[in-house]
N, CA, C and O atoms as CSV, one atom per row, in Angstrom:
chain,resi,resn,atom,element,x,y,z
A,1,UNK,N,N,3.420,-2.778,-15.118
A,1,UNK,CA,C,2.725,-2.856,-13.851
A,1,UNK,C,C,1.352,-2.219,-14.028
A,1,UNK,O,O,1.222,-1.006,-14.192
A,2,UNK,N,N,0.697,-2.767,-14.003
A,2,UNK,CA,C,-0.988,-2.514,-14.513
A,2,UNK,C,C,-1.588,-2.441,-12.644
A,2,UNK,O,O,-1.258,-3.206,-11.738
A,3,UNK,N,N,-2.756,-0.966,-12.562
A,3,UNK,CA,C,-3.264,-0.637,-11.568
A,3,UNK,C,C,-4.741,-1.547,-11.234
A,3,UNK,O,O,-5.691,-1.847,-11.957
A,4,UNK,N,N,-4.471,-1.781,-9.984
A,4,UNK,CA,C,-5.107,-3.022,-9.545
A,4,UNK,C,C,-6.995,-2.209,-9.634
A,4,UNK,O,O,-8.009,-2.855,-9.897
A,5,UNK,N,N,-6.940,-0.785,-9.346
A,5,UNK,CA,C,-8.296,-0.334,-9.754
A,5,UNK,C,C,-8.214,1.510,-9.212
A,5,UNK,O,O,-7.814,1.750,-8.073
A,6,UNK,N,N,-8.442,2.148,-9.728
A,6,UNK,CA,C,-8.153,3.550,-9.152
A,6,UNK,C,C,-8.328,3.936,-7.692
A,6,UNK,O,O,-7.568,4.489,-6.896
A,7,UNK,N,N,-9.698,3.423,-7.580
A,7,UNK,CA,C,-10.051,3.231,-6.048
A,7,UNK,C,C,-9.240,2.612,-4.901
A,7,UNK,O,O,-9.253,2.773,-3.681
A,8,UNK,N,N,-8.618,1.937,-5.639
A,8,UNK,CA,C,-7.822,1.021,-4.321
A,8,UNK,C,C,-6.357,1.457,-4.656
A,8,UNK,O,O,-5.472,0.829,-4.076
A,9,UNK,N,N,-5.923,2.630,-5.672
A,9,UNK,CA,C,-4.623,3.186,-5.808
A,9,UNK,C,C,-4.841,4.474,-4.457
A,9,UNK,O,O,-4.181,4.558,-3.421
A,10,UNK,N,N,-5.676,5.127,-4.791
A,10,UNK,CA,C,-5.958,6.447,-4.057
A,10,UNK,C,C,-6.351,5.719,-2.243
A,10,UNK,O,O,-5.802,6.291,-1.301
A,11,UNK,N,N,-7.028,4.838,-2.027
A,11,UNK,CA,C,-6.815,4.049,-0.861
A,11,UNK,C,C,-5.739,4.254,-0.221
A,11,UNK,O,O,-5.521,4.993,0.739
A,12,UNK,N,N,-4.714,3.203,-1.097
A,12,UNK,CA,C,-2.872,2.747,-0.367
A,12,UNK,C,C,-2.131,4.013,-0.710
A,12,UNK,O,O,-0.934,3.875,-0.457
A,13,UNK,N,N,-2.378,4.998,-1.115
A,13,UNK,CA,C,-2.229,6.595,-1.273
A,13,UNK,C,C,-2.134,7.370,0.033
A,13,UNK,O,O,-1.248,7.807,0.768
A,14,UNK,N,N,-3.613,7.332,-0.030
A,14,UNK,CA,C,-3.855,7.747,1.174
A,14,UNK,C,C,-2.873,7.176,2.905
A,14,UNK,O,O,-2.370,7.883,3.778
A,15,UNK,N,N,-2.946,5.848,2.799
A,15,UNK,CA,C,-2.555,5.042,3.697
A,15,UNK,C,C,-1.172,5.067,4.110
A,15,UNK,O,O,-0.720,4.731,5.204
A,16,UNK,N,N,-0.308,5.683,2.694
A,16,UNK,CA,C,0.899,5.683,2.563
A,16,UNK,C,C,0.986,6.598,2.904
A,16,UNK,O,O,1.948,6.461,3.660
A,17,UNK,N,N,0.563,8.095,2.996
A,17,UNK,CA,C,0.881,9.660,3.301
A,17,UNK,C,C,0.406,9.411,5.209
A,17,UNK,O,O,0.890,10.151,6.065
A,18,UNK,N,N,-0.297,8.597,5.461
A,18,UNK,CA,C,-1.065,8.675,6.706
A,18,UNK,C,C,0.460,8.146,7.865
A,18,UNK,O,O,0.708,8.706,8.933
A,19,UNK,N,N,1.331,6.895,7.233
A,19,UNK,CA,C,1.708,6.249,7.774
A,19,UNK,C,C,3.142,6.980,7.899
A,19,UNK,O,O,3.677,7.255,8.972
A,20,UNK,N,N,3.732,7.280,6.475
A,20,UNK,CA,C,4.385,8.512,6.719
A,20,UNK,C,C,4.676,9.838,7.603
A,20,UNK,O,O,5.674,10.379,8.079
A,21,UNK,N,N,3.195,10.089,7.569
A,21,UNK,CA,C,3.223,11.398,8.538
A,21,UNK,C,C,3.485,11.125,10.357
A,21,UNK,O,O,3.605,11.892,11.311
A,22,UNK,N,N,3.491,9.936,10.233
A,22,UNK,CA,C,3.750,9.234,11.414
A,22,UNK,C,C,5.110,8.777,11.838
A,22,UNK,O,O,5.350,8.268,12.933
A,23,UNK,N,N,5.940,8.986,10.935
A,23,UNK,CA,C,7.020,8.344,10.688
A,23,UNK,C,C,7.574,7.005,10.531
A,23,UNK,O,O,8.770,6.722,10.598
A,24,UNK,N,N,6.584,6.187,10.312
A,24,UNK,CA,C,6.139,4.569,10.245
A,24,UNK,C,C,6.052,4.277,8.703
A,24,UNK,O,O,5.541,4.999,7.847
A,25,UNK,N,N,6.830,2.726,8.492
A,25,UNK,CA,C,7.052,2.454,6.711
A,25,UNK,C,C,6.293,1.081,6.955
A,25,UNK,O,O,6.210,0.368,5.955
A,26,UNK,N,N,5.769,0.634,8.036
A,26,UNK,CA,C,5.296,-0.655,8.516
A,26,UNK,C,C,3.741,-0.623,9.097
A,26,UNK,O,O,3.389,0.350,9.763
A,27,UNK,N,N,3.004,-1.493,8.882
A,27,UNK,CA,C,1.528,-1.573,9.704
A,27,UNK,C,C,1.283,-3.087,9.197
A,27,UNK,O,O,1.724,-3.652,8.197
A,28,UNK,N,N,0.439,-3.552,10.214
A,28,UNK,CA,C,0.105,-4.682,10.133
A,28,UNK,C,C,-1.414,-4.714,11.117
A,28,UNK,O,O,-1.614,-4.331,12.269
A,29,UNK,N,N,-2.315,-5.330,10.123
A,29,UNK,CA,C,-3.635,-5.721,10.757
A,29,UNK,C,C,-4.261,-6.732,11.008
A,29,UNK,O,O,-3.464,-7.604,11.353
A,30,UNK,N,N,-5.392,-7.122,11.020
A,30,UNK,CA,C,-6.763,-8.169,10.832
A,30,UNK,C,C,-7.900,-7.552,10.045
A,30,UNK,O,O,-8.461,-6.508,10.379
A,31,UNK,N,N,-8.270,-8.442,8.724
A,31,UNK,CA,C,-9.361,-7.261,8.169
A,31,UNK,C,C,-10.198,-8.621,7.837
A,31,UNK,O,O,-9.613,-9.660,7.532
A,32,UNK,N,N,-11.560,-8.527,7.918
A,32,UNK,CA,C,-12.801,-9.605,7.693
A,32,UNK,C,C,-13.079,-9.000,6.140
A,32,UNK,O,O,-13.315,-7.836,5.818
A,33,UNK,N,N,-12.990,-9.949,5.471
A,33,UNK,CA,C,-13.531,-9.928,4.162
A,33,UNK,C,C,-13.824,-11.527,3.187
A,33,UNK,O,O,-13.164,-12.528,2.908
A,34,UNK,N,N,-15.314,-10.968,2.905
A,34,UNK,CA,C,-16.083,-12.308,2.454
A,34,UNK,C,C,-16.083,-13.405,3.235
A,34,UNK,O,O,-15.905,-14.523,2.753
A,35,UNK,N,N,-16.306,-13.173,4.674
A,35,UNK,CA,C,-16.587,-14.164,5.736
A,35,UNK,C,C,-14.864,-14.600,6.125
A,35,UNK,O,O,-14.820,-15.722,6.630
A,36,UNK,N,N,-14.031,-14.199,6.040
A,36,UNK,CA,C,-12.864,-14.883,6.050
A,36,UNK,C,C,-11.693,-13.821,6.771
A,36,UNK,O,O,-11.429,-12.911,5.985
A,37,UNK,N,N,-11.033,-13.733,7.899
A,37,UNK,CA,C,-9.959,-13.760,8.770
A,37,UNK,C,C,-8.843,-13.027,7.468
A,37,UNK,O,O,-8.913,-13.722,6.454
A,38,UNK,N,N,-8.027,-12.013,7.325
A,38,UNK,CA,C,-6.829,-11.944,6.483
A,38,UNK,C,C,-5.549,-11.421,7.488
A,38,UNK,O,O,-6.061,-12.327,8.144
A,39,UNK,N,N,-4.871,-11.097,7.949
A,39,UNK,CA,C,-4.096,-10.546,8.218
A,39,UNK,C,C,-3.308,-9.962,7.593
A,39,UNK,O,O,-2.295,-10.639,7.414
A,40,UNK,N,N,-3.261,-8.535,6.946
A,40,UNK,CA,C,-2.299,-8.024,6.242
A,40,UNK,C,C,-1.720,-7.095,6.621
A,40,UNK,O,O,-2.152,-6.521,7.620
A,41,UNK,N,N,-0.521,-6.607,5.954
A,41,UNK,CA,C,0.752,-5.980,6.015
A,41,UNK,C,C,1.149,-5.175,4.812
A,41,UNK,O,O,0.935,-5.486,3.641
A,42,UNK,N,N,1.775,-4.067,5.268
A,42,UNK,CA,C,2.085,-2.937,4.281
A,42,UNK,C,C,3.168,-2.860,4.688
A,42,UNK,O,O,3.081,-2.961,5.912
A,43,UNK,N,N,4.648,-2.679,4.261
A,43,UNK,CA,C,5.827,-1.908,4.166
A,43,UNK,C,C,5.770,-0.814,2.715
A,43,UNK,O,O,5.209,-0.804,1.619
A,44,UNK,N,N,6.663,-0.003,3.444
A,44,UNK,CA,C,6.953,1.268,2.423
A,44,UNK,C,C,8.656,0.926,2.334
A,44,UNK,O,O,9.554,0.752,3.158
A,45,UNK,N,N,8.553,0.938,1.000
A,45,UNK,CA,C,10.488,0.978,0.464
A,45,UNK,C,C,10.377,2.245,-0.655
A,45,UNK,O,O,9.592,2.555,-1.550
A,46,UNK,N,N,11.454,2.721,-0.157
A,46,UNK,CA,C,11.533,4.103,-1.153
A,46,UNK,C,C,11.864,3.266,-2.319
A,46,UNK,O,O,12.156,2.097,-2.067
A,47,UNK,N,N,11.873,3.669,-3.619
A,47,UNK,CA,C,12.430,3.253,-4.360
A,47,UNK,C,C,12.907,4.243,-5.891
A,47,UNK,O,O,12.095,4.795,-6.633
A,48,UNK,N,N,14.122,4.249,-6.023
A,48,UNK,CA,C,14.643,5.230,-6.596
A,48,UNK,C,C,14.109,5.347,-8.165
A,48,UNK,O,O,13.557,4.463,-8.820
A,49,UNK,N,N,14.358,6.382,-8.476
A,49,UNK,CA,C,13.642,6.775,-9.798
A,49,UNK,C,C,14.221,5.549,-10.934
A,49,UNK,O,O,13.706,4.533,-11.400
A,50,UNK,N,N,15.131,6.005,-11.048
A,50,UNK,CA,C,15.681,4.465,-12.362
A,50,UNK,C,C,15.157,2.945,-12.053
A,50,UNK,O,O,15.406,1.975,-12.769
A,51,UNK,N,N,14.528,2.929,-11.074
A,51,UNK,CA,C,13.821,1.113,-10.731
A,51,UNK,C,C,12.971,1.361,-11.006
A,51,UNK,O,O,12.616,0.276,-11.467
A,52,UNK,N,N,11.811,2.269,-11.213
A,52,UNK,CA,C,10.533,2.166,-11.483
A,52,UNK,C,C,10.429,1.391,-12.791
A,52,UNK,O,O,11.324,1.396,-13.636
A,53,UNK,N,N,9.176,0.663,-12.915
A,53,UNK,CA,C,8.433,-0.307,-14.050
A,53,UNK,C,C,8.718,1.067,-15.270
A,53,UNK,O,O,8.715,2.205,-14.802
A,54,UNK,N,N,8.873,0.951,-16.275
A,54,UNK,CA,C,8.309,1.462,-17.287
A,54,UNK,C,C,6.819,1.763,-17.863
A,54,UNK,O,O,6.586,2.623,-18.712
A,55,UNK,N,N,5.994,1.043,-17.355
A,55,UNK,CA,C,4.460,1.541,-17.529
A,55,UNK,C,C,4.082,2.044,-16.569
A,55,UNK,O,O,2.905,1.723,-16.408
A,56,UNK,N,N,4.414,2.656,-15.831
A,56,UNK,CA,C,4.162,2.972,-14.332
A,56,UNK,C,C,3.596,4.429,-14.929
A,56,UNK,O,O,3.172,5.289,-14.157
C-alpha cells in the first residue's frame, strides 16, 4: 500500500482524529475541484493489527 503523498496522509489524519473526537466514523460532502462537482465520503473501520498491508 504505497502513500498517496505525505500531505494528503497528515490531511485524512487530521480529519480522522477530528471526526473521532466527535464520535462520528462517517462524513459526507460536496467539494469543487478543477471546475467539477465531487461528492465525497469518508468512513472509519477500525481495523485490527494482523489485517494491516505489510508495507504499511
Amino acid at each position: 500500500m504505497a502513500s498517496l503523498s505525505p500531505d494528503l496522509d497528515i490531511a485524512l489524519t487530521q480529519l480522522t482524529e477530528r471526526l473521532l473526537t466527535q464520535d462520528q466514523t462517517y462524513a459526507e460532502t460536496y467539494v469543487m475541484a478543477k471546475g467539477q462537482l465531487y461528492r465525497t465520503e469518508l468512513h472509519l473501520c477500525p481495523v485490527p493489527p494482523h489485517e494491516l498491508p505489510a508495507d504499511l
